[in-house]
C-alpha positions as CSV (number, residue, x, y, z in Angstrom):
1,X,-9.4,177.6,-16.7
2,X,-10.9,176.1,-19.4
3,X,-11.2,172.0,-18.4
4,X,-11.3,169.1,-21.4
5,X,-13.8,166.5,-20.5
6,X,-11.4,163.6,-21.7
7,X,-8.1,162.3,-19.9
8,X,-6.6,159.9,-18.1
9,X,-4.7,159.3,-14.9
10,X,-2.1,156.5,-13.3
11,X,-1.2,156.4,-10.1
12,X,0.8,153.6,-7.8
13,X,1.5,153.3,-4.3
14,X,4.1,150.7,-2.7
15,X,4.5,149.2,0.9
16,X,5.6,146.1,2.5
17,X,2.4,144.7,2.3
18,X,2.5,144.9,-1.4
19,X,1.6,147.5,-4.2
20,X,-1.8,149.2,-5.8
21,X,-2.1,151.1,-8.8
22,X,-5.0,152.9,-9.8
23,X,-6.5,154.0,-13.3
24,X,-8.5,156.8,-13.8
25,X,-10.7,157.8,-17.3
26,X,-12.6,160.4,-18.1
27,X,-14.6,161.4,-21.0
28,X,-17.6,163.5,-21.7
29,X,-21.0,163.3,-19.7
30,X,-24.0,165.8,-18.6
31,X,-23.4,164.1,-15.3
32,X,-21.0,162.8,-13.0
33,X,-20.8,158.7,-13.4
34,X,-18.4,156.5,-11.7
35,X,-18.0,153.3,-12.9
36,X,-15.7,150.8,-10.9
37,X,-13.7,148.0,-11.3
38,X,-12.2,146.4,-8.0
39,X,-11.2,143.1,-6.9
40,X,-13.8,141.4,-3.9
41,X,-11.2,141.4,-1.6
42,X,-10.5,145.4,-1.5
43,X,-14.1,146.5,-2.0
44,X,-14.1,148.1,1.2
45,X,-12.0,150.9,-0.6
46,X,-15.1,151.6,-2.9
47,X,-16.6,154.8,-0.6
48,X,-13.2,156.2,-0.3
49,X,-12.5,156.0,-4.1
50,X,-16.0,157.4,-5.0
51,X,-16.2,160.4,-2.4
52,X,-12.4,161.3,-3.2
53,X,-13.1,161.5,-6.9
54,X,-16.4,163.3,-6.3
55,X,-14.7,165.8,-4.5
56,X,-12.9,166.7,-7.5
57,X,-14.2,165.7,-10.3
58,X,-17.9,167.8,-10.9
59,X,-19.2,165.7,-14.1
60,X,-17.9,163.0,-16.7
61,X,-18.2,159.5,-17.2
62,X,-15.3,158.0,-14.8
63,X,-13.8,154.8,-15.1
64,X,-12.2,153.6,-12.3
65,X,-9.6,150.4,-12.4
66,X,-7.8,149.1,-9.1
67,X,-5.5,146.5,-9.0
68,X,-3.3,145.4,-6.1
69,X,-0.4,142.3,-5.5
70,X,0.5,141.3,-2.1
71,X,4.2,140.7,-1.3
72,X,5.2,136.9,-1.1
73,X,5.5,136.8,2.5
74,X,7.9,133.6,4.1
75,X,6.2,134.0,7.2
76,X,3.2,132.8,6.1
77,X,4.4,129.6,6.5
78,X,5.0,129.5,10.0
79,X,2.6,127.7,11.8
80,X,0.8,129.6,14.8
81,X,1.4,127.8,18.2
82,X,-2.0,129.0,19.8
83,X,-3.7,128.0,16.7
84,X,-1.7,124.7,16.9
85,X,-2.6,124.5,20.9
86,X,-6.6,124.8,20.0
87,X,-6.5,122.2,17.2
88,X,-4.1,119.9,19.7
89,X,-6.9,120.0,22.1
90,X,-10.4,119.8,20.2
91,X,-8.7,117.0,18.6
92,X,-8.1,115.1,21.8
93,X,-11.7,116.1,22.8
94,X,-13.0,114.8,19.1
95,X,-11.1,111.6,19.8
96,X,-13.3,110.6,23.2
97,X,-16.3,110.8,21.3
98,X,-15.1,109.6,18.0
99,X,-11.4,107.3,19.0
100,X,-10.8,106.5,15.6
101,X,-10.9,109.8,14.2
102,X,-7.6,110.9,11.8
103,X,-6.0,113.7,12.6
104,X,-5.7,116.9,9.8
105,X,-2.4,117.0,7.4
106,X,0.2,119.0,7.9
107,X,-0.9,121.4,4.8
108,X,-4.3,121.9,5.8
109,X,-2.8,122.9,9.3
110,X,-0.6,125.5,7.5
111,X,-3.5,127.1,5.5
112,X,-6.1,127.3,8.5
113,X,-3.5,128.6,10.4
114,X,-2.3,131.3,8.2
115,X,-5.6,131.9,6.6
116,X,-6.9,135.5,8.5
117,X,-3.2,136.8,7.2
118,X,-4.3,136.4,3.7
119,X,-7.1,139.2,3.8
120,X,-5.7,142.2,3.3
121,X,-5.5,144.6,6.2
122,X,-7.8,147.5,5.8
123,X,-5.4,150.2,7.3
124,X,-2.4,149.2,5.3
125,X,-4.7,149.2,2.2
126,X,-6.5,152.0,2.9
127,X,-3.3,153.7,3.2
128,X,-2.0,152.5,-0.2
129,X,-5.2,153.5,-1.9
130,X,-5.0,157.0,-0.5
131,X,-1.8,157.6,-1.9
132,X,-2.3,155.9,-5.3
133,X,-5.9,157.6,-5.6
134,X,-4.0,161.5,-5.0
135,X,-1.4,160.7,-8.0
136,X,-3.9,159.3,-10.0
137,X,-6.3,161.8,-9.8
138,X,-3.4,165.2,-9.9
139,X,-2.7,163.7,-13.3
140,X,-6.5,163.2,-14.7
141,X,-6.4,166.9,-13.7
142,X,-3.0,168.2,-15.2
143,X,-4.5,166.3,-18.1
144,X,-7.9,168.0,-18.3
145,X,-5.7,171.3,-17.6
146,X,-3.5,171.1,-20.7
147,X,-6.3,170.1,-23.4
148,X,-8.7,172.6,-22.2
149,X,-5.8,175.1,-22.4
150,X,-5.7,173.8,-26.2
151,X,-9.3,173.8,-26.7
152,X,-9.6,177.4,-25.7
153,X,-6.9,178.4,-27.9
154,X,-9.0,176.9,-30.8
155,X,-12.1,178.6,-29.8
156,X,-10.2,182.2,-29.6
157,X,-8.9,181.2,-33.0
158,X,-12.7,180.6,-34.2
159,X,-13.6,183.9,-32.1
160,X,-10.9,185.7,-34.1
161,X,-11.6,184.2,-37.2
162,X,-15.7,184.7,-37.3
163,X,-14.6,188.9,-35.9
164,X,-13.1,189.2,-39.4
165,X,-16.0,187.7,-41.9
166,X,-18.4,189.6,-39.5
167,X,-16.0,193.0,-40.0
168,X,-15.6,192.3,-43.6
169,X,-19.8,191.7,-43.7
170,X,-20.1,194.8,-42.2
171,X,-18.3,196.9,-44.7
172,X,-19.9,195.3,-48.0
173,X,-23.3,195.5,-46.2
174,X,-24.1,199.2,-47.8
175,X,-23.2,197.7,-51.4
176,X,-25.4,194.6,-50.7
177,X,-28.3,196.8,-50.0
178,X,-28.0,199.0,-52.5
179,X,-27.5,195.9,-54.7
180,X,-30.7,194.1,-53.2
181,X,-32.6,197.8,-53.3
182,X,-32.3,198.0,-57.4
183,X,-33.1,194.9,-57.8
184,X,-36.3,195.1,-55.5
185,X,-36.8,198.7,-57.2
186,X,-36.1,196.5,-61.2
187,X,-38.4,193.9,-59.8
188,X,-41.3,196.3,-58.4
189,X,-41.0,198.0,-62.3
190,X,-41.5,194.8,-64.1
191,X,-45.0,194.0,-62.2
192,X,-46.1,197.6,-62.7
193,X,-45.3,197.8,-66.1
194,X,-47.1,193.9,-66.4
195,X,-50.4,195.6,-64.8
196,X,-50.4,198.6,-66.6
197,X,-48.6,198.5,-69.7
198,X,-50.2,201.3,-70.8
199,X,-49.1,203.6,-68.0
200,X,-50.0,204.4,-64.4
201,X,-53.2,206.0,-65.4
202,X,-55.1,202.5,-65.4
203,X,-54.1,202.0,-61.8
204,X,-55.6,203.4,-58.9
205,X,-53.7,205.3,-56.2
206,X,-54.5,203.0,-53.7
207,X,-53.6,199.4,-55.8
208,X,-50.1,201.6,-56.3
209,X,-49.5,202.2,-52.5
210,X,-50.2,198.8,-51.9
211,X,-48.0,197.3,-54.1
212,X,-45.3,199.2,-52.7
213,X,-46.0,198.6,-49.4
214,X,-45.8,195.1,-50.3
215,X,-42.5,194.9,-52.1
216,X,-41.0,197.5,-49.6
217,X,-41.6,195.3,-46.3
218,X,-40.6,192.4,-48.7
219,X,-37.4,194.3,-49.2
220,X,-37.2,195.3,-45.5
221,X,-37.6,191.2,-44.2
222,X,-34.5,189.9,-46.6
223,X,-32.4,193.0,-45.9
224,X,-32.0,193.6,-42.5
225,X,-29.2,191.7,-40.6
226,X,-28.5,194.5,-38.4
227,X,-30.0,192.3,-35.5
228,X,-28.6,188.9,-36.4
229,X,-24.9,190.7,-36.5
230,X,-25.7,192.8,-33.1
231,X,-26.9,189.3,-31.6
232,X,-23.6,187.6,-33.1
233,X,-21.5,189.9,-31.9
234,X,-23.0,189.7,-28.2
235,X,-22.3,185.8,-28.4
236,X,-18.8,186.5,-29.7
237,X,-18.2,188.8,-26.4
238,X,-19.2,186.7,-24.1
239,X,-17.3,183.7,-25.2
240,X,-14.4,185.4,-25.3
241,X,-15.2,186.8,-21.7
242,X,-15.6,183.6,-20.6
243,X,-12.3,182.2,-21.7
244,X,-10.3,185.7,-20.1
245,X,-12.0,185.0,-16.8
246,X,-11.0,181.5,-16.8
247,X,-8.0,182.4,-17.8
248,X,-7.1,185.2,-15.1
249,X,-8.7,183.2,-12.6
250,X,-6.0,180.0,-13.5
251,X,-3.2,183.0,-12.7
252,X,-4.5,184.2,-10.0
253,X,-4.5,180.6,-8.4
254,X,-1.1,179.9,-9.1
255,X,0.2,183.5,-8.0
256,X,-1.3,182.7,-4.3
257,X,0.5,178.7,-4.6
């Protein structure tokens, strides 16, 4: 099948840990070129994004967007008690070097405590982005699926459509010859009757057959299209063959699904 070089694909994957959704766009390019945008803190999803999309996507400029939200967890919140255990004793170690030394608040506890849960965790993530990545990239495809199935419709209109002025170019070409012949034949007349206006007898034989050979291979050059309809024709048939193939090979593949 026939694939457009331009769509567009959305995909979102949900968990406890929160939600990701991922934007795919694609438009033409010789090559394939991935451009990303992704938060710092999920950047380790970057090779998994990039050899996913590879893998089906052969050229285009891609533009990639992920986003992602954590859920609002209330357990974050909760102090850890070996966290809270350390800090109790470095502190009393702190304090028989340095007595006076003021112990940390309450919030600053809280967010040391707490702070390794705020990266995200790689497995859930990766998880997330696995999912979101598949949906997102089935519908850049469907997408590329349908407009190519309209752009070939278009060229098999143009196909049909230049088969017809070639057919009707063909059938008018004898009366365009013949036209082009007396007028060649009228033209060839006028510059013999301008070197000898008083008859052939003033000019040699061979000045004769040389003007004639002239205006004949003249004649010959402007007149024959034979090869530039033959060659048209060829291009015609394998377009079309092109698009067939594509075609039966698209039915094949969804007979054996």
């Amino acid at each position: 099948m026939i694939l457009s070089m331009t769509s567009y694909g959305l995909g979102n994957a949900i968990s406890d840990a929160g939600e990701l959704s991922i934007e795919i766009k694609s438009v033409n390019n010789r090559y394939l070129d991935i451009h990303m945008r992704i938060p710092d803190e999920i950047r380790f999803l970057e090779n998994l994004l990039r050899e996913q999309i590879a893998m089906h996507i052969r050229r285009g400029k891609i533009d990639v967007r992920v986003s992602y939200e954590k859920t609002n967890n209330k357990d974050q919140n909760v102090i850890d008690s070996d966290y809270l255990n350390s800090l109790a004793k470095q502190l009393a170690e702190a304090r028989k070097v340095i007595p006076d030394i003021y112990a940390p608040r309450l919030t600053d506890i809280l967010n040391h405590s707490n702070s390794s849960n705020t990266l995200p965790n790689k497995e859930i993530w990766t998880h997330l982005c696995e999912q979101a990545l598949t949906q997102a990239i089935s519908q850049l495809i469907e997408g590329k699926q349908r407009e190519g199935s309209r752009l070939a419709d278009a060229l098999k209109n143009c196909l049909h459509e230049m088969d017809k002025i070639v057919k009707q170019t063909e059938s008018v070409l004898p009366i365009l010859m013949k036209a082009h012949h007396d007028k060649i034949v009228s033209r060839l007349q006028e510059v013999l009757a301008d070197v000898c206006p008083d008859g052939l007898h003033n000019i040699s034989g061979e000045e004769l057959s040389a003007r004639i050979a002239q205006e004949a291979a003249l004649f010959s050059i402007r007149s024959d299209v034979e090869e530039e309809l033959t060659r048209l024709r060829s291009h015609m048939k394998e377009c079309m063959g092109i698009i067939s193939a594509s075609e039966s090979n698209e039915k094949k593949r969804t007979n054996n699904r």
